[in-house]
N, C-alpha and C positions, 0 to 999 in steps of 0.2 A: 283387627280384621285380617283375614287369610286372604293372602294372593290367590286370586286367579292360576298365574299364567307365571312362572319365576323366572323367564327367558324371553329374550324376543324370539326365538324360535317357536316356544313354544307358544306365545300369540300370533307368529305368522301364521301357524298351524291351523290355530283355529279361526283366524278369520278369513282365511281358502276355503276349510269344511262351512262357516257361513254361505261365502260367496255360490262355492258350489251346491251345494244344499236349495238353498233361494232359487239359483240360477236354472236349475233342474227343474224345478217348479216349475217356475213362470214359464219355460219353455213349452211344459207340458200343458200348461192352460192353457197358452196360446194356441197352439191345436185341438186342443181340448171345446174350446166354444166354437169352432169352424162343424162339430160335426153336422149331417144330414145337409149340410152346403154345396153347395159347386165353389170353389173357391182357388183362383190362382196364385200360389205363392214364387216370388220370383226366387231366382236362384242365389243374386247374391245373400239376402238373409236366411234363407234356409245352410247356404254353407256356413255362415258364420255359426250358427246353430248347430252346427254337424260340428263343428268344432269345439265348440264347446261342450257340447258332450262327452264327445271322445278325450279331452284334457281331464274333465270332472272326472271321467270312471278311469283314467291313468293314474292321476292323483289317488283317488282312494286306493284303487289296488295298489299301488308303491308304499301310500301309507298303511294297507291291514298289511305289505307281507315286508315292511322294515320294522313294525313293532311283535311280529312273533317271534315267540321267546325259546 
């Protein structure tokens, strides 16, 4: 049976593109079922949420522009 992953790097890798991937998701359903509501979100989870966005979409951009060749 073939390795996955022949490095722990390269399973760190991929289990960040899970995390963030998933994470991206859920965020967006989460807003996603609020629509045609009135609905107050506070601010401390909404910044964690701004945050974590902005890490996911750094993450990937560092990762597409360290693998062009």
């Amino acid at each position: 049976m073939k390795a996955i992953h022949n490095t722990k790097t390269e399973l760190f890798h991929g289990c960040m593109s899970i995390i963030f991937v998933c994470g991206t998701i859920g965020v967006a359903l989460k807003f996603a079922i609020f629509f045609n509501q009135c609905v107050y979100f506070q601010s401390f989870p909404n910044a964690l949420d701004s945050i974590f966005l902005i890490s996911s979409v750094t993450y990937f951009a560092w990762k597409s522009r360290s693998h062009k060749h």
